[in-house]
C-alpha positions as CSV (number, residue, x, y, z in Angstrom):
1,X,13.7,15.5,-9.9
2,X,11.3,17.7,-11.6
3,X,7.9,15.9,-13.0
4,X,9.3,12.9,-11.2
5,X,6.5,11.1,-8.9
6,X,8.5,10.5,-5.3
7,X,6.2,7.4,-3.4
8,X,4.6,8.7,0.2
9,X,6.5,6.2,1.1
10,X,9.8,7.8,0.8
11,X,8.6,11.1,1.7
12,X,7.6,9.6,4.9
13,X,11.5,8.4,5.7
14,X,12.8,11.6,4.9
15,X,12.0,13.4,8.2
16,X,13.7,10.2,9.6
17,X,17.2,11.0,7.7
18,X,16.7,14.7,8.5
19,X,16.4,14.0,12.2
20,X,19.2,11.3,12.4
21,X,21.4,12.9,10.5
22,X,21.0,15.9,12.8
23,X,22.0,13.7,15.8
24,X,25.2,12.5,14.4
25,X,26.1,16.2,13.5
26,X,25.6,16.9,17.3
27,X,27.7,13.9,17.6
28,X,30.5,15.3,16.0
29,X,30.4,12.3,13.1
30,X,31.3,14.2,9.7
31,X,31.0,11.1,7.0
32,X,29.0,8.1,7.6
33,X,28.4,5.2,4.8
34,X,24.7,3.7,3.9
35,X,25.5,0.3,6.0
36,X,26.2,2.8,9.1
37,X,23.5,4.8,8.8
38,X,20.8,1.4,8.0
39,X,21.9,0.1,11.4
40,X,21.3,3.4,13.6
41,X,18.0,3.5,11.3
42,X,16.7,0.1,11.1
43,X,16.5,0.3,7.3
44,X,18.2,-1.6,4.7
45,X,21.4,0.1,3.5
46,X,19.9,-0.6,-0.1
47,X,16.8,1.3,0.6
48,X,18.6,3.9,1.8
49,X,19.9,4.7,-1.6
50,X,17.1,4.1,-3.3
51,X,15.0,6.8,-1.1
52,X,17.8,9.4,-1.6
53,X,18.0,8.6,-5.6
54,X,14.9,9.9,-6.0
55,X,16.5,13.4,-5.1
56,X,20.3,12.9,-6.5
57,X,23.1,11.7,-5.8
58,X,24.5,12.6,-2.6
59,X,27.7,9.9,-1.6
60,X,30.1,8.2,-3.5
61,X,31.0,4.4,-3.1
62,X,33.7,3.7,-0.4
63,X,33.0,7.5,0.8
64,X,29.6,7.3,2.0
65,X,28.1,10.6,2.9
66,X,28.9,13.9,4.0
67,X,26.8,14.5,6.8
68,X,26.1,17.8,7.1
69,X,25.9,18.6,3.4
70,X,23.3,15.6,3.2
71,X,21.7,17.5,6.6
72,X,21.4,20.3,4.6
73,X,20.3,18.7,1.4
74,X,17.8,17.1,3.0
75,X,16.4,20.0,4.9
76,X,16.4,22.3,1.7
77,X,14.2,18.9,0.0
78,X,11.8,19.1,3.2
79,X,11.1,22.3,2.9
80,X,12.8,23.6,6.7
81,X,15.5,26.2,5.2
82,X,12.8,28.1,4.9
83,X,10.3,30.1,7.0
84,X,6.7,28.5,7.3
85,X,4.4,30.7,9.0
86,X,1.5,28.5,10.9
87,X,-1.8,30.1,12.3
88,X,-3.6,27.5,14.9
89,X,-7.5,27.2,15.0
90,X,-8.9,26.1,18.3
91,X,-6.7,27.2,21.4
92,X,-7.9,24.1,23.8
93,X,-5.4,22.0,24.9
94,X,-3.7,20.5,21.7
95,X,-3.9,24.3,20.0
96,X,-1.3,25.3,23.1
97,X,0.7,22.5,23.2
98,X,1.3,23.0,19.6
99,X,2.1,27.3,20.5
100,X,4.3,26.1,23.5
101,X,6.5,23.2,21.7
102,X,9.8,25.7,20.7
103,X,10.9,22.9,18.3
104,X,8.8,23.6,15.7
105,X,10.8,27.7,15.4
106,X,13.7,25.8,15.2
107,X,13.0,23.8,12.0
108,X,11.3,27.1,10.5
109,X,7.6,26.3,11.2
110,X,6.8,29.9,13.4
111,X,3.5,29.8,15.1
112,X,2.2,33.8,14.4
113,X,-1.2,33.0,15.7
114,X,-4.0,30.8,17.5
115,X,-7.7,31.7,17.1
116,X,-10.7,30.9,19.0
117,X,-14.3,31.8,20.4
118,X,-13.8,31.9,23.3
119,X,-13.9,35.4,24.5
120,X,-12.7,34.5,27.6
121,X,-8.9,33.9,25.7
122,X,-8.8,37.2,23.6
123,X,-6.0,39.6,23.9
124,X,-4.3,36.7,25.8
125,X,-0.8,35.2,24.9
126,X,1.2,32.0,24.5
127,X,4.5,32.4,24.8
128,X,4.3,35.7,22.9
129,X,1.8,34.1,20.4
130,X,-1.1,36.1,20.3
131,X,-4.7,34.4,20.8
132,X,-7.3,36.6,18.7
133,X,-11.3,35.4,18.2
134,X,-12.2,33.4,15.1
135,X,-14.0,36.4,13.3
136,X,-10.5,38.5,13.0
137,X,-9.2,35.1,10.8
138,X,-10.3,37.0,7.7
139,X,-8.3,40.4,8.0
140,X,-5.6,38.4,9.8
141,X,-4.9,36.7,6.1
142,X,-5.0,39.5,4.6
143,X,-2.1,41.4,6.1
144,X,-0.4,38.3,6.8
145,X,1.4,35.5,4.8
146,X,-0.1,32.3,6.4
147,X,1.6,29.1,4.9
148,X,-0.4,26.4,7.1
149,X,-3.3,26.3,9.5
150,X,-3.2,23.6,12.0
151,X,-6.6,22.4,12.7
152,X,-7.9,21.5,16.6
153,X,-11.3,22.0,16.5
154,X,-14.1,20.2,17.5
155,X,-14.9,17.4,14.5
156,X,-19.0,19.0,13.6
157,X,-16.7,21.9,12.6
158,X,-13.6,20.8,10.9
159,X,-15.2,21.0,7.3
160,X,-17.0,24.1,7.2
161,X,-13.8,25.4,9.2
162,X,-11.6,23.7,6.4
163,X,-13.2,25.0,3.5
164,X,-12.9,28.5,5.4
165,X,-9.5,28.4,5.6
166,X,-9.1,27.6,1.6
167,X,-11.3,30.1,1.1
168,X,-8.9,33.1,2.8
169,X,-6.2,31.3,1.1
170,X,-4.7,29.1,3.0
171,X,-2.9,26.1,0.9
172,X,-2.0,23.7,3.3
173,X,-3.8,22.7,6.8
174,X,-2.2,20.3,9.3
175,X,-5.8,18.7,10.7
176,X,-5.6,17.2,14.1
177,X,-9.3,16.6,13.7
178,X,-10.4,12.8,14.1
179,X,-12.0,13.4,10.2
180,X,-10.1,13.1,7.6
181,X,-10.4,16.4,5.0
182,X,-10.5,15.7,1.5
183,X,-9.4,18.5,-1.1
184,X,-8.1,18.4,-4.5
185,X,-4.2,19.0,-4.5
186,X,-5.2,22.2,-6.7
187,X,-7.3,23.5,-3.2
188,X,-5.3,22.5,-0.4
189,X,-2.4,20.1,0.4
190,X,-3.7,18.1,3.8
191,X,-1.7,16.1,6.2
192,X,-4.8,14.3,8.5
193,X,-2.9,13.3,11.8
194,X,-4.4,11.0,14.0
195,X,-2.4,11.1,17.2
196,X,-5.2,8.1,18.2
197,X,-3.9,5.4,15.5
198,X,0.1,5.8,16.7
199,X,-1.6,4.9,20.1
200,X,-3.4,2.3,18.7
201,X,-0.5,0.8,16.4
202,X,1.8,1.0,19.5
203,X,-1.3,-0.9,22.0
204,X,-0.8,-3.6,19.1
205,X,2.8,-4.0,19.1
206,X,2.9,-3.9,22.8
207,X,0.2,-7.0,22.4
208,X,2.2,-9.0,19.9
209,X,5.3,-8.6,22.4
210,X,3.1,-9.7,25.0
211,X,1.7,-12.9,23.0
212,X,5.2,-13.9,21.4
213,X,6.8,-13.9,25.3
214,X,4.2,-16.2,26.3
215,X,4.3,-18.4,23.7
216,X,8.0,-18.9,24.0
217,X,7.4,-19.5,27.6
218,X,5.4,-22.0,26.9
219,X,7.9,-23.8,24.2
220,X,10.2,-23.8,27.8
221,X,7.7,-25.7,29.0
């Protein structure tokens, strides 16, 4: 796999396979084939091997897969057999519903720390996470080992706040700010979520459903 370019595309279904193939361990199932797996998935048993290619080869024809060594596999490929420590900026209401969803410990991504100005919020907690003001961010760096920043603040400040970040060493920020950052790869890695367009996407699926009913109504007619 090394020097090999892996599509967004495929990186994007991984998380998919990670989390189904989590299920069917909690379901007891120990060896499921491609065709199995493309119908709980809704993607082509073909595709399916061709997105876990990319990493090796993980079944064997009329064997299918092992799931928990591909649940493993797949989870040492993502990254989560590992211990990710994440700082929040901006404790408002997305900052703590990040600090209080306990999933996120449970896939190795530990919340050590949300910061904000508010001075009402210092010495405060969430859920044992500490909330400390924005000017501690500096020697807070420096005597820890901060693997992402999440990003909630308010979009006037998400650049300067960004390049901040970089700037104390951060490498990878999780920006939940409706602006997308742009950095070199060499800076930063960024992952721009915008929980708006899922909304969006979904309002537009709902419509189509909507439009297609009525227009086989109609055809009843």
């Amino acid at each position: 796999m090394e020097g090999k370019e892996i599509s967004q595309a495929v990186i994007r279904r991984m998380p998919r396979y990670y989390r189904h193939l989590g299920e069917l361990l909690e379901e007891g199932v120990e060896r499921i084939s491609s065709n199995d797996l493309s119908r709980r998935m809704n993607v082509t048993a073909s595709q399916i091997r061709q997105d876990l290619n990319n990493f090796g080869v993980f079944g064997h024809q009329g064997y299918g897969y092992n799931v928990n060594y591909l649940y493993e596999e797949i989870g040492k490929i993502l990254g989560v057999n590992e211990r990710h420590n994440i700082i929040v900026i901006g404790a408002g209401n997305l900052g703590l519903a990040l600090a209080n969803y306990v999933k996120f410990e449970k896939l190795g991504f530990v919340i050590i720390g949300l910061f904000d100005i508010n001075p009402a919020l210092k010495g405060m907690s969430v859920r044992g996470i500490p909330v400390y003001m924005l000017d501690e961010l500096e020697a807070f760096c420096k005597k820890n080992r901060i693997d992402i920043a999440a990003l909630t603040v308010p979009k006037q400040k998400a650049e300067a706040m960004a390049h901040r970040l970089v700037s104390n060493g951060i490498h990878a920020i999780w920006n939940f700010v409706h602006v997308d950052l742009e950095f070199s790869e060499e800076e930063v890695v960024v992952e721009n979520v915008h929980l708006s367009d899922s909304l969006m996407q979904l309002s537009y699926n709902m419509i189509q459903k909507r439009q297609d009913a009525i227009r086989a109504e109609k055809k009843t007619e």
